[in-house]
C-alpha positions in Angstrom: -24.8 65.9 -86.2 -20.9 65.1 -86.8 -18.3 66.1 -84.1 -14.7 66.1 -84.1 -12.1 66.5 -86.5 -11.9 65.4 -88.8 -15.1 63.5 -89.1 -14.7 59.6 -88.9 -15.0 57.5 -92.0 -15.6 54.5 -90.1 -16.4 53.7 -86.5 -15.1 50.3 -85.1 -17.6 47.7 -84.7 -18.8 46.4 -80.8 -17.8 42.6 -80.8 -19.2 40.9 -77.5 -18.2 36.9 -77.2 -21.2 34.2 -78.5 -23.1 37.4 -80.1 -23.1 39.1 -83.8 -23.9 42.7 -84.5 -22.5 45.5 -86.3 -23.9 48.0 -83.7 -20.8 50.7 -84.1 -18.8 52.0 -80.2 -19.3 55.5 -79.6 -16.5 57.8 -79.7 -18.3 61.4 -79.0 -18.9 61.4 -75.0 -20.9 64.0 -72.7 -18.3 65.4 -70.5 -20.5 67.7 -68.9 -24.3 68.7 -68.0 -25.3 72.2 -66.8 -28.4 74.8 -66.6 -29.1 78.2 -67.0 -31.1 80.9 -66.8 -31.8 83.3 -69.6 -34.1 86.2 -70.0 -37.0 84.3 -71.5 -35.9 81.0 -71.1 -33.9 78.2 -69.0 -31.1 75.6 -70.8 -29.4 72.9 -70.2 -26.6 72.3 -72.6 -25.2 69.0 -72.7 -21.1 69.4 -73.5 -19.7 66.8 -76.2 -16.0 65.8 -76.9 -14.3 63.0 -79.2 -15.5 62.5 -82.2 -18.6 60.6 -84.0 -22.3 60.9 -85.0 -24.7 62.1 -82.8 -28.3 62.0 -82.6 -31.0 63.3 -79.7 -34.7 62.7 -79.3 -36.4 65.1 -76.7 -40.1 64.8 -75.9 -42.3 65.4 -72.9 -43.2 62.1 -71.4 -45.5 61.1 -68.2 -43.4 59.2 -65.9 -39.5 58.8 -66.3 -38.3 55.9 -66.7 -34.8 54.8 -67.1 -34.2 53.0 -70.4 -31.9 49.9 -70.3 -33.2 48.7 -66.5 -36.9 50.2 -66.4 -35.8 52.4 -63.0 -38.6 55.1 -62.4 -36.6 57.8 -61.4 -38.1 60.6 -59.3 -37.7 63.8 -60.8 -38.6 67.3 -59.6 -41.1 69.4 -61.7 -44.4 70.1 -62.7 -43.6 68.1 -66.3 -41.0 65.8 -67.4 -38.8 66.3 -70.6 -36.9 63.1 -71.9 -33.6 63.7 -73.7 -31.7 60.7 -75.6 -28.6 61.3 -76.4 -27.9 58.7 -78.9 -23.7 57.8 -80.5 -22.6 58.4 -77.2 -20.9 57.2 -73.5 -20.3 59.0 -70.5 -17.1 58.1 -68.4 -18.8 59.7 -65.0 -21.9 59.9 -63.5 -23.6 62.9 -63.6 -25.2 64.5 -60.2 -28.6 65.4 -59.9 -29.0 68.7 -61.0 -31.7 71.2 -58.8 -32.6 74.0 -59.5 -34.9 77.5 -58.6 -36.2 80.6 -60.0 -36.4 79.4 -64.1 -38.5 77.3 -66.3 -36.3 74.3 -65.5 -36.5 72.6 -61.8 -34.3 69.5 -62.6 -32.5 67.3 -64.6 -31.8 63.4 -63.6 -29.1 62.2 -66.2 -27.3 58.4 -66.2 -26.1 56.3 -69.3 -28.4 53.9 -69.9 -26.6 51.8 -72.4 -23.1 51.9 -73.9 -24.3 54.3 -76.7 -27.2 56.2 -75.3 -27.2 59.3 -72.5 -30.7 59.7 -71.1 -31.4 62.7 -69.3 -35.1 63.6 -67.5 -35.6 67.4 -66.8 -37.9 68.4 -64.5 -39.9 71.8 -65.9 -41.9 74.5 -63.6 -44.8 74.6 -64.9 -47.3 72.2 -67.8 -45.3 71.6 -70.6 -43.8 74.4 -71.4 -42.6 75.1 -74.9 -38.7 73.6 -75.8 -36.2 73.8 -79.1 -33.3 71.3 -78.9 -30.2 72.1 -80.9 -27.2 70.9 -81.9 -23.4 72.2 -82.7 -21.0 70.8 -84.1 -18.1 72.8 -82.9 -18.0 73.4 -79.8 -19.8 69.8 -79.8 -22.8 70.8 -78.1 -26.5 69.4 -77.8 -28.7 72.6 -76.6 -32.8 71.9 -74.8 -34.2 75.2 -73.8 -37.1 75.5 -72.2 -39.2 78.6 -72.7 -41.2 80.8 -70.4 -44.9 81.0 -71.6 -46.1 84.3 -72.7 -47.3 86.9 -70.6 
């Protein structure tokens, strides 16, 4: 997904002393992580500004562990979601996020490299059924996390 406006032709190029790569700065950056409860389902919404190309991966996983330094962080919940944000930073730390009363307990969220966000949320019960989505304006990346049927 493409934020921003207009939409970059060309992002400038990481140069680090005695190295060679073409892997591109990001420019979009997660300002802001927050949950909340819906009707038949819990969200965390994960709030995008600048401009560039973004890309997520979410997928349950059985132990989180922090990429970048291997950190097992210890997150609340019955089942652990793994969300990478991919084409971005994060100027701040995010705080641990707990929560009570929805599908989602908590969410552990750090930057993990200078173009990757990596977020762990902690679901209520087994694996649960998710949809992440994406918008382009407002730049937003979207997980919920559904209730299971009655």
């Amino acid at each position: 997904m493409r934020i921003g406006s207009p939409p970059p032709n060309a992002r400038p190029s990481l140069v680090v002393p005695g190295t060679e790569t073409n892997a591109p700065l990001p420019i979009a950056e997660v300002t802001a992580v927050a949950i909340e409860h819906l009707d038949d389902r819990s969200r965390v919404t994960y709030y995008l500004s600048g401009t560039g190309t973004v890309t997520w991966k979410v997928e349950y996983v059985s132990e989180a562990i922090r990429g970048g330094d291997n950190h097992v962080v210890d997150v609340n919940g019955s089942s652990i979601l793994q969300v990478d944000i991919m084409g971005v930073t994060a100027l701040q730390q995010f705080p641990p996020i707990e929560t009570y009363g929805g599908t989602i307990s908590s969410v552990e969220t750090a930057l993990v490299s200078g173009e990757i966000v990596q977020s762990f949320v902690g679901t209520a019960a087994g694996r649960p059924e998710f949809q992440a989505t994406g918008t382009e304006s407002p730049g937003q990346i979207v997980v919920d996390v559904f209730y299971a049927p009655a």
